[in-house]
N, C-alpha and C positions, 0 to 999 in steps of 0.2 A: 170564443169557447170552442174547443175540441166536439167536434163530429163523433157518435159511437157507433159504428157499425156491427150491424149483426151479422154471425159468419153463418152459411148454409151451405148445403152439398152441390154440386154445379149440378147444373143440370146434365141428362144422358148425352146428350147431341155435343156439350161440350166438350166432355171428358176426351182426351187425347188430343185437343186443341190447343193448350197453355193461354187461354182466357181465364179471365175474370167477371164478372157484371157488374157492373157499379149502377150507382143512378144517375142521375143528369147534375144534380147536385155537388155531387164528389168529385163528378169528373170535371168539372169546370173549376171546383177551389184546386183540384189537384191541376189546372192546366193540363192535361193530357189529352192525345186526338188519338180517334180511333186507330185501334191496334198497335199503339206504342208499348214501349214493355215498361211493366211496372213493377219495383220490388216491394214486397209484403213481408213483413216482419210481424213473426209469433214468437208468443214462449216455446216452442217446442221446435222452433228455426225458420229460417229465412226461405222463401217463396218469391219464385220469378215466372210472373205472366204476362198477358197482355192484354189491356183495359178494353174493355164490350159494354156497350151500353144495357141497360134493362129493357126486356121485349117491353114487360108492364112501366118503364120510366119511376118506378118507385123507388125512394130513397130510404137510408136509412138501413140499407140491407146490402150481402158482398158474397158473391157466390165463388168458389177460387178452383179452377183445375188445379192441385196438387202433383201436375205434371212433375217438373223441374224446380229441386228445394234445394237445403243444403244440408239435410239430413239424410243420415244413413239406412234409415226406414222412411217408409210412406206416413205422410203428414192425411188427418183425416180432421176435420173439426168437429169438439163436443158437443155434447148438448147445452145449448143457452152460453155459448162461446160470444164473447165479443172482442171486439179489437176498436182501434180509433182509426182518427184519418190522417194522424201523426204517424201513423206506423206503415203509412202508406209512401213511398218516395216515387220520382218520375227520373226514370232513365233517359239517356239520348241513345239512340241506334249506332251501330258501330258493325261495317260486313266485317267478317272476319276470313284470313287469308288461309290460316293454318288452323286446326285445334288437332288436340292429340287425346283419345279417349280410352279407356277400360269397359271392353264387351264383355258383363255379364249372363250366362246362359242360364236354360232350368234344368238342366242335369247334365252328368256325364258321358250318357249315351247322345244327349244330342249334339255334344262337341265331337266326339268321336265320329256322327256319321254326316256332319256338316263341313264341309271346305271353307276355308280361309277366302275364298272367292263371293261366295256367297256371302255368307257376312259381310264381308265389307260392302258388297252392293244392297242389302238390308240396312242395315248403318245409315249408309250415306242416304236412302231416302225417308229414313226417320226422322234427320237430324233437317232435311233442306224445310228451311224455315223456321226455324227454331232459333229461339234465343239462349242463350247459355250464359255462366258466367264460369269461372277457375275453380274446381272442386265445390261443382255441384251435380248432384245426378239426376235420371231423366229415369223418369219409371214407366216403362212402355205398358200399354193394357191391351187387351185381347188376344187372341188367338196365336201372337208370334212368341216363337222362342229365344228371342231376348228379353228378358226378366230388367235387367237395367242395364243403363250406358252413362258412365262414368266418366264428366271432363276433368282431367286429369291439367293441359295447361291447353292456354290459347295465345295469341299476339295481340291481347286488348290491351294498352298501356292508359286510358283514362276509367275513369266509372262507369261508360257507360256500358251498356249491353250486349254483349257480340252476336250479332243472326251470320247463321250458317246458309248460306247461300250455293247456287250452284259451281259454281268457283273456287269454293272454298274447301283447299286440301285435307285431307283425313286422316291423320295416321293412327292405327289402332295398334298400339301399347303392348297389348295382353288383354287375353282371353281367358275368363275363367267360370267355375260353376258358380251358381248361388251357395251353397253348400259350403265351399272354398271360401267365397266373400264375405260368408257371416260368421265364421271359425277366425276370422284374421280381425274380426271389428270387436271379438268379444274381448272387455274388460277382465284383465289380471294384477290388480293391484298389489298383489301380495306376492308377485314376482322377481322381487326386488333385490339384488344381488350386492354384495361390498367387497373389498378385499379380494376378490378374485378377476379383476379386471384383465390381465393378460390371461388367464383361461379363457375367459371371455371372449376378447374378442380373437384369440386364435380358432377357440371352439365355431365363432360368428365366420370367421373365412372359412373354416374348413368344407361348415356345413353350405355354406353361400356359393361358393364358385362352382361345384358340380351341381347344386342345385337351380341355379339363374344365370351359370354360364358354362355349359357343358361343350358349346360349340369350340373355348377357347381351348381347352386341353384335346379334345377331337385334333386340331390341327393341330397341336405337339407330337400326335400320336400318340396318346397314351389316355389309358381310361382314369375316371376321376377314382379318389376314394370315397370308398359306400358307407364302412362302419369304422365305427368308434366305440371306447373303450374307458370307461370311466373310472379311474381306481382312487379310493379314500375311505378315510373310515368314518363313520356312522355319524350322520349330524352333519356335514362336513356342506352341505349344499350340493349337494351332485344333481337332486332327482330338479329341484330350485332352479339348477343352472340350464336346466336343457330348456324347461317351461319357459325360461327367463330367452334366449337364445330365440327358440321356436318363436317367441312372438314378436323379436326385434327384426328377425328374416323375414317373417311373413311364411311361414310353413304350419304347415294343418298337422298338428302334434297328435300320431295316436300311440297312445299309450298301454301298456299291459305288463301285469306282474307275474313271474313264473309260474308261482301257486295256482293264477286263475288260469291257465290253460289244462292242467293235468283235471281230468274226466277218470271216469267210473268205469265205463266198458272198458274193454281193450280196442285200440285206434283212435281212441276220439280224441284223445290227449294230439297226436301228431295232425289230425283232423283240424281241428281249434288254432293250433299253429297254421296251418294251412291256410285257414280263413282269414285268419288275421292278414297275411301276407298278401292274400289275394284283395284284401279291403284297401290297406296301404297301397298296394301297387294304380288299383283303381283312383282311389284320390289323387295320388301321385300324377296321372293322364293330365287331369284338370288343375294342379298348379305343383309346387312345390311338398313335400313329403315327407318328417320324421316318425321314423317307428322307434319308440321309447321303451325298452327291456329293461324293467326296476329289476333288482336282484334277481340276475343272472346265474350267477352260479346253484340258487334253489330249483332251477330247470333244467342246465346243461353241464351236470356234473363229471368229473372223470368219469371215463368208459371204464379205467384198468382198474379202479377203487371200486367201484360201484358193480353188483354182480344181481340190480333189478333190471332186466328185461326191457320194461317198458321207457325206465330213462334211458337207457342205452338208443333205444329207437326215436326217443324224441332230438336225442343229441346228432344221429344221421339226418332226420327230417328237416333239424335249423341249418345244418351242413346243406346241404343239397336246395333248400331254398335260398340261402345265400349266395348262394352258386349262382344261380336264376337269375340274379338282378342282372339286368342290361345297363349301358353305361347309359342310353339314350332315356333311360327312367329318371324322374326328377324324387328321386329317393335316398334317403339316407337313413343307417341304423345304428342306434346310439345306444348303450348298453351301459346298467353302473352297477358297480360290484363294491364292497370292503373285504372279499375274498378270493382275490386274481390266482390262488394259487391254485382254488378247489375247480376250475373251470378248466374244460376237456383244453388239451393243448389245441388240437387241430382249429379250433377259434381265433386260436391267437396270431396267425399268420397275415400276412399281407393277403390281399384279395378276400380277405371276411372282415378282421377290425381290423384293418390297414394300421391304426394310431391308437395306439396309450397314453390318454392324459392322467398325472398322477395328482391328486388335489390333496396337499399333505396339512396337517390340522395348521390354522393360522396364527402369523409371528406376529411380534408386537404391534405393526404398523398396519397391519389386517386387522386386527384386535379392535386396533383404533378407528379404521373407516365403519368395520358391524356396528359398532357401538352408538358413531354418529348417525348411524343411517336408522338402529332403533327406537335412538334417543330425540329423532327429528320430531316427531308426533308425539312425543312424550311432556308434560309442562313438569321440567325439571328444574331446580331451582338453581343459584348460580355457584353453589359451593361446589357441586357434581362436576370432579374435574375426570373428564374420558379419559385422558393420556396417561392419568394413575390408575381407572380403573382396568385399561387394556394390560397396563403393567402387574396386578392384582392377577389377572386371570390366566395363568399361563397353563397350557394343555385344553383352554377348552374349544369347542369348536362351536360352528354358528349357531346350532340348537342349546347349547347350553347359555351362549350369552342370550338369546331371545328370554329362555327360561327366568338368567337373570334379570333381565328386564321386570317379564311378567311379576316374577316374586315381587319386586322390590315396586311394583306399582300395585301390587295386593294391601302388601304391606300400608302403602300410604296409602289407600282405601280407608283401612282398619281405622287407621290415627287420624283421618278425616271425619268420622263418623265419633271421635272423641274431641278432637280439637276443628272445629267448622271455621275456623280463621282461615289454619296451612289445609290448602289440598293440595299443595304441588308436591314432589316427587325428591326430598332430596340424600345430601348425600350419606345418611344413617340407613336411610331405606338401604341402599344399596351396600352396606357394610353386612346390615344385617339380613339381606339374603344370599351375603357373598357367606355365610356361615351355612347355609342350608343347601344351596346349589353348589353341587362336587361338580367337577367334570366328569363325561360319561365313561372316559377311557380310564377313569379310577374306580369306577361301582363295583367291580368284583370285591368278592369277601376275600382272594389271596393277598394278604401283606398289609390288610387293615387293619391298623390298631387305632386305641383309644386310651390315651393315656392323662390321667392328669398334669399338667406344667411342671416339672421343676427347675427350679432356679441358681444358678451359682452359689448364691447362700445358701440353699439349705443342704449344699455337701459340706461337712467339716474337713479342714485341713487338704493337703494337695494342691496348695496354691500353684507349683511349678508345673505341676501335669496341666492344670486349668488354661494355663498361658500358655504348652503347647498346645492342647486342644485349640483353643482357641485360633491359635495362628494354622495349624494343621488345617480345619473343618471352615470354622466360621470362616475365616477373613477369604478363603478362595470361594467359599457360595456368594457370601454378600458383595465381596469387591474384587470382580474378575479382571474390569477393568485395570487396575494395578497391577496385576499379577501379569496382562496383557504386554502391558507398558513396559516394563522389566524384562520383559523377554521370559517368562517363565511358563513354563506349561500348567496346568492346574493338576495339583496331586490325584490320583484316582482311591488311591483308600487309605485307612487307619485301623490299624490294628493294636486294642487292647489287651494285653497281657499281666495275669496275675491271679495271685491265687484265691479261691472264692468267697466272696461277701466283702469286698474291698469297693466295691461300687464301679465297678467297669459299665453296668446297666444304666445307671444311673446319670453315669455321666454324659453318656449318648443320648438320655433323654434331655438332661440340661442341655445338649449340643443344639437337640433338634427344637426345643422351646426358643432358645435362643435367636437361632436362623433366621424360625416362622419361615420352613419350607416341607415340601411333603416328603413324612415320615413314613416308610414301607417296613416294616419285620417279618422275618422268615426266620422259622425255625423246621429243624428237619420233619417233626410231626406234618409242618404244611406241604413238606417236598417229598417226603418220601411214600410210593405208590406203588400195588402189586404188579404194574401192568408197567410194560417194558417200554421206554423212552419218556413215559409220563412225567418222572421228576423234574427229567431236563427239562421237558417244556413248559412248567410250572415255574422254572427258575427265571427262563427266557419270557416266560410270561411277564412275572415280575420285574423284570427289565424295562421291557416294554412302555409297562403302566410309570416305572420311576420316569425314563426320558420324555414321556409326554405330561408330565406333569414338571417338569422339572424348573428351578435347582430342586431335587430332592437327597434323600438320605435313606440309601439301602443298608439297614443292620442286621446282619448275620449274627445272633447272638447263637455260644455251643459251636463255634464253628466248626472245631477240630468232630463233631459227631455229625457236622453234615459231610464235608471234602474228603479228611483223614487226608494220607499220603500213599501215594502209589508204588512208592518204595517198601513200605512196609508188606501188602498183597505180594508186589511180583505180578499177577497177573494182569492186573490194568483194566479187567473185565467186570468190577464190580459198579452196584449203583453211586456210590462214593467218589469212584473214578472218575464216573459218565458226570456226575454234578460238577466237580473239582475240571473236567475238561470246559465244561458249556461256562464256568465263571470266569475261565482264563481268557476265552472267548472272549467275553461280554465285559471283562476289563481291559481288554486291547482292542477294543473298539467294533469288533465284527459282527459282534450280534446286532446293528444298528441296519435292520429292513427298510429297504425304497421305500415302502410306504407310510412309515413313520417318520419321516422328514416334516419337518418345519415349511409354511408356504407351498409357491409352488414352482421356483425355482430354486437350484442349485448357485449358492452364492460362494465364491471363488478367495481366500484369504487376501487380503490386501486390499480387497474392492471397498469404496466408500467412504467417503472423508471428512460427514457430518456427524452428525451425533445418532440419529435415529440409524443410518446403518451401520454404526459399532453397532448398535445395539440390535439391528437384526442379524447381523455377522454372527454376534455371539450366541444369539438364540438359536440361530439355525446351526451352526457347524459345532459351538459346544453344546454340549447334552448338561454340560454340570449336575452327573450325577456321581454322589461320595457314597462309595462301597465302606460300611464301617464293621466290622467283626469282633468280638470279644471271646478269648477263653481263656482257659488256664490248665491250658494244656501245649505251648505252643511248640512243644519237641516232636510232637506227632504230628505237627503242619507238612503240607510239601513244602519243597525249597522250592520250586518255582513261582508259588501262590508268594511269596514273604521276597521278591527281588523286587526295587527299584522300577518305579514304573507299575507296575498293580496295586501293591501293598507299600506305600511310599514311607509311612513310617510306622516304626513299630514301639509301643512307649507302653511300658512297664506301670502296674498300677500297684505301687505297694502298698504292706499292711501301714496300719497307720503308725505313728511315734507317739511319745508321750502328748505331744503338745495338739496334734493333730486326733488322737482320742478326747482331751479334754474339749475342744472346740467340737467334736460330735456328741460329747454326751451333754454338753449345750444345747446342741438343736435336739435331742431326744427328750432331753428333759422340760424345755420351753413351755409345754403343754400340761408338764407335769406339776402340783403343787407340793413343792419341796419344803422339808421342814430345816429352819437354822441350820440344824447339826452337819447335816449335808454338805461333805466336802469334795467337791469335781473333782480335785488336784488330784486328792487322797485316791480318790478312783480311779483317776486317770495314771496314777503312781504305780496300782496295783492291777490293773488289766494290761500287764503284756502280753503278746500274742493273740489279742482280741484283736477280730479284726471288724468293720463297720456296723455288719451284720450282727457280731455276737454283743456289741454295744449296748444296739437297737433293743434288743432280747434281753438281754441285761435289765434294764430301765423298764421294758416291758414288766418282767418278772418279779421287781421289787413293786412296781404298782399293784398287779396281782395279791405278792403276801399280805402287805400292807390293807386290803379289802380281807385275807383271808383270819388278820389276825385281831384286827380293829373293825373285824363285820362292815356291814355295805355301807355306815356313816362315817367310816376313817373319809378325813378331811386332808389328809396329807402323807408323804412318804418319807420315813428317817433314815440315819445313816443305818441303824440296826439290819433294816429290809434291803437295804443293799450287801451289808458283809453277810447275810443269811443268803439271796440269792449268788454270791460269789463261791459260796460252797456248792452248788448243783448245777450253775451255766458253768461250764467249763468252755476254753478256747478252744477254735477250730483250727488254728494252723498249731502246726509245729517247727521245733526250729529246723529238721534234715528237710519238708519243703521250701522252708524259707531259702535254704543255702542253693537249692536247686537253681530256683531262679534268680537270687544273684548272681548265681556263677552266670546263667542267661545275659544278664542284663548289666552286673557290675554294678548291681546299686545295692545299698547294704545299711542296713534300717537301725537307727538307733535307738536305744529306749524305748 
């Protein structure tokens, strides 16, 4: 039968001794003779002392100096604590030749005004006599200013005990504050990084070698780099990655947001700075050192933009404190922005942020490592395939798949508390908050629409336009690969042409239901602004949100009233011009900003010879986005907008024929209850120069009389309400437009 032992407080006389008490009982089933060392195991960690018998000889009872444990705090026992005498084991003594330790101090003033001399001759008479074992520490008590001492390794190669003896060599590691020690022990579990592994560990050298080896660039002659420059957009993991960083180096991360420095008086703003710098630098003394600048550019914005006073002064203050750093300081300054451009240039130089990392939203194969690293904790079911849903979510960055996550675990909450069978996670949940969670870089209201689905069928007639459309739009979003393979470029746009109410609109919605890829519209109401260069940048905005979401579908519908031609002005100085310039841009490729890149490096054509890097190949260098325009007007286009290579084809949408009328007044009427009499042919015989629209209207307008002449209980529509509405809908083209655009186009409408 197991021994229970009661734990109590050592007595005063023991404390700093690494004793135990046992009674005479214990110490005989445990075979141990005085002052052998003995390990003690608790719940709250392992204890190494050295067994004492009871002054009183009573059993039953175990007093423990909490000298030397293997916790990172000081071990204290509760009240009505017990333990066994299982938990108790007997070590063999073992001198020890070498150990190598970690001297904790109690502040930073007393490392600064204590010599390396000293310490180690304090050290070495703490430790003579002491038993230790490999990453366990020694918690010194009284009046000295070492706070703890850290065995970090020794030359024990069996179990037993290693005593520090007068022989036994010392080396001391590093020296650091309490302060330092308990910033580096604190738990970040939610620091967890994916898909950004080469930032990573470029980010982990940069910050590493001037910080814990500044001697090695000294002898190069050259000083280390201080700061860093963190450029991505929003969500992206920047502020994640440095957290994530700081506690794999072992650096004391202080952190601060631009907003929280600006103050009320005048000075205090550059003051606050000041402090900050002066606190970093101080930690800095006692070990390693990141100062973390969340949005930067809301602090130190252009001087030449900006004409407030006081940010002008804060932006010399950070200047001139950067200046300051010494290369012999264990400091480093890390800075993250999604607005590299709004920040003073004089930052941007070597000797302030030495390095610009760009962190561009993540490609498929980042997609896929966020996903598994969300989905690890998650009890998802086995239908949930990652590799599709990374494919599913193109444009978003790591805050929004988190988002989807959370959704889609909301989600299966909900349906848990209906069906108490499934509570796992699968893969509906996730379809259905892939409908609710947009990407961030798409939540602006420019060029969102909301359209209901249409489908192939429900256009009449136009089968040969369909099957270019088709081969035009669809087959180069959905199968690039092909297109790759062939050797062909992917077309950049399509242009609809034809006269109005022919379904040019319409057909770009079928285009873009079809794809299932994101649909953007812009119409000149959204582009056009009193304020000068606004348009452009609204268009280039639009860009923007198309490539990070992409394949998408940019429709210019009106186009000729957003571009026009610049032949037609002469001057070239109107807003028309300025839009018509920034699209030729953005269809020859240049509007595509460093910072909207894919991943986070630059992948090279030809690189890669499996499957996953086509597929990052594709994602990062094409953008696959399809410019698509409709008017009907297209003699007023520029010629440059309408060549080969921007506007790749140009396809005529004509009125309908007879045959391609009576297949729309099919789908117009489908809804409709038509009486016998009712003859489509006959309809379709007698509506020339109807074009889609006036159809539509047509069938609208006999349902109409039909209510207005057989009151709200007409049950149906006859031929009568059709030849009565053919005398008041009259057709919208005529035939000197129609000839217009044949002569255009060469296509020439029969019937």
């Amino acid at each position: 039968m197991d021994i229970v032992l009661k734990l109590l407080l050592s007595n005063p006389e023991d404390q700093g001794t690494q004793r135990c008490r046992l009674g005479p009982k214990a110490m005989s089933l445990l075979g141990v003779k005085l002052g052998c060392p003995v390990l003690i195991s608790l719940p709250s960690g392992a204890c190494l002392c050295t067994a004492w018998p009871r002054k009183d000889l009573c059993d039953g009872l175990l007093q423990i100096d909490f000298m030397c444990s293997s916790s990172h705090k000081p071990l204290t026992p509760l009240k009505n604590t017990t333990t066994t005498l299982n938990q108790l084991k007997s070590l063999t003594s073992v001198k020890l030749r070498k150990v190598t330790v970690k001297v904790i101090l109690k502040n930073l003033e007393v490392k600064l005004a204590t010599s390396g001399a000293t310490i180690y001759d304090l050290v070495k008479d703490l430790l003579r006599s002491m038993y230790v074992l490999p990453r366990y520490m020694l918690t010194i008590n009284g009046d000295s200013f070492i706070v703890n001492i850290v065995v970090l390794d020794t030359d024990l190669l069996d179990d037993g005990a290693g005593l520090i003896t007068a022989k036994t060599s010392i080396h001391i590691k590093e020296i650091t504050t309490l302060e330092m020690y308990q910033h580096t022990l604190q738990d970040n579990p939610q620091c967890q990084v994916a898909g950004i592994n080469d930032i990573c560990a470029s980010l982990k050298e940069m910050i590493n070698l001037p910080l814990h080896y500044p001697e090695t660039m000294s002898k190069l002659g050259f000083s280390c780099p201080r700061g860093l420059l963190l450029v991505g957009p929003p969500g992206v993991g920047k502020t994640l990655l440095v957290k994530a960083v700081a506690r794999e180096v072992g650096a004391y991360l202080v952190s601060v947001c631009g907003p929280a420095i600006h103050g009320s008086r005048p000075g205090e703003s550059e003051e606050n700075l000041r402090d900050i710098f002066q606190k970093a630098r101080g930690i800095s003394c006692g070990g390693p050192c990141i100062l973390f600048i969340d949005e930067i550019d809301s602090l130190v914005p252009k001087r030449g933009s900006s004409s407030n006073a006081p940010e002008n002064r804060i932006v010399a203050q950070l200047l001139t404190l950067m200046d300051g750093i010494h290369s012999d300081n264990k400091m480093a300054i890390v800075a993250a922005t999604n607005r590299p451009d709004a920040l003073d240039p004089a930052l941007r130089r070597p000797g302030r942020f030495d390095r610009e990392v760009i962190i561009g939203a993540p490609t498929l194969a980042q997609r896929k490592e966020i996903l598994k690293l969300l989905t690890s904790n998650m009890p998802i079911c086995d239908d949930v395939d990652v590799s599709c849903l990374a494919d599913m979510t193109v444009g978003y960055v790591g805050a929004d798949l988190t988002a989807l996550c959370r959704e889609a675990a909301m989600l299966a909450v909900l349906h848990c508390h209906q069906d108490c069978e499934n509570d796992r996670i699968s893969k509906v949940h996730f379809y259905e908050a892939f409908k609710k969670i947009r990407p961030s870089s798409a939540r602006s209201s420019i060029g969102q629409v909301e359209f209901k689905p249409v489908y192939w069928e429900e256009i009449g007639g136009l089968d040969d336009l369909k099957v270019l459309l088709k081969q035009s739009i669809e087959w180069p979003l959905k199968y690039p690969d092909a297109f790759t393979r062939m050797g062909l470029t992917l077309p950049k746009g399509v242009l609809l042409y034809g006269p109005p109410g022919c379904a040019k609109t319409t057909l770009v919605k079928a285009v873009a239901t079809s794809c299932h890829c994101s649909f953007l519209s812009v119409s000149g109401a959204d582009l056009f602004s009193p304020y000068v260069g606004d348009s452009e940048k609204i268009l280039a905005q639009v860009f923007k949100k198309a490539r990070a979401s992409t394949p998408a579908i940019v429709f210019l519908d009106e186009i000729d009233a957003i571009v026009g031609s610049r032949s037609s002005s002469g001057s070239g100085s109107g807003v028309q011009e300025r839009i018509l310039s920034v699209l030729l841009n953005e269809l020859d490729g240049i509007g595509l900003k460093t910072t909207e890149r894919r991943g986070t490096k630059v992948l090279l054509e030809g690189t890669g010879n499996c499957h996953d890097d086509k597929l990052e190949f594709e994602e990062v260098i094409n953008n696959s986005v399809m410019i698509v325009a409709a008017t009907n007007r297209p003699d007023v286009l520029d010629d440059a907008l309408m060549r080969p290579g921007r506007l790749d084809k140009l396809l005529y949408v004509p009125p309908p024929d007879k045959k391609a009328r009576l297949s729309i007044l099919k789908i117009c009427t489908a809804k409709i209850p038509l009486d016998p009499d009712v003859c489509l042919e006959i309809l379709a015989a007698e509506t020339p120069l109807f074009s889609g629209a006036d159809l539509c209207n047509l069938c609208k307008e006999a349902a109409l009389l039909s209510l207005h002449m057989n009151g709200l209980q007409a049950t149906s529509v006859k031929m009568e309400h059709f030849q009565k509405s053919l005398q008041c809908v009259k057709p919208s083209l005529t035939a000197s437009d129609l000839k217009v655009y044949e002569k255009l186009s060469g296509y020439t409408v029969k019937g």
